[in-house]
Steps between C-alpha positions, in 0.01 A plus 500: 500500500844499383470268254780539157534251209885442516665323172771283452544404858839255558560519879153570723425247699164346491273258770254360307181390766716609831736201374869495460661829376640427137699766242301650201791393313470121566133504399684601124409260222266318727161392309175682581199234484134547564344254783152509371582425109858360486633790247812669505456870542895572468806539646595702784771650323217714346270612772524804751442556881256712641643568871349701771725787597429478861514176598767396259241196383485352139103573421440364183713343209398636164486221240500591092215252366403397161522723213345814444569614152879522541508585861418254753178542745676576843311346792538593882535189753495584849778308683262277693440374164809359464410118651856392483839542389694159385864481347382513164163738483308632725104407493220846462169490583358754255166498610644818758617654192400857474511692171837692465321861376299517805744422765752740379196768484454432904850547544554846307169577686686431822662806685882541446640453844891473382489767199916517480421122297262556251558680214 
């Protein structure tokens, strides 16, 4: 519940795994790699947060992937899927990837609790 896909994020702060607290804005430029295959998904610069209302947690860190047609595929990776964040990128394990079309259909499927945000 609560849950809103917020863009362009430069000052949240962020505790990846209970760890130390860390700025969204320091994560910026920071590489994106996959644990299982080695690839580069992309740079943070580029993703979005999806962050639970209520609680005030990030959820999930929404990743465009790979090309589809001239729009990227955008995948969903729940922030326990983030295995760890290093000075230069930060390593994804995208086997807890969700599909982005789905997750955003639970979340419009989700009551509105705070209705003065959405649109």
């Amino acid at each position: 519940m609560g849950l809103e896909v917020l863009e362009n994020l430069t000052a949240a702060y962020i505790e990846p795994g209970g760890g130390e607290a860390v700025r969204y804005s320091e994560l910026a430029g920071k590489e994106l790699i996959c644990i299982d295959q080695g690839i580069r998904l992309g740079v943070v610069d580029h993703t979005d947060l999806i962050i639970n209302l209520r609680s005030g947690e990030v959820e999930s860190i929404v990743i465009p992937y790979g090309h589809r047609w001239f729009r990227p595929k955008l995948i969903v990776v729940p922030w326990r899927g983030i295995r760890k964040i290093g000075r230069d990128l930060i390593i994804v394990d995208l086997t807890t990837a969700k599909d982005y079309a789905e997750v955003m259909k639970k979340i419009e499927e989700r009551p509105r609790r705070f209705p003065f945000i959405y649109p």
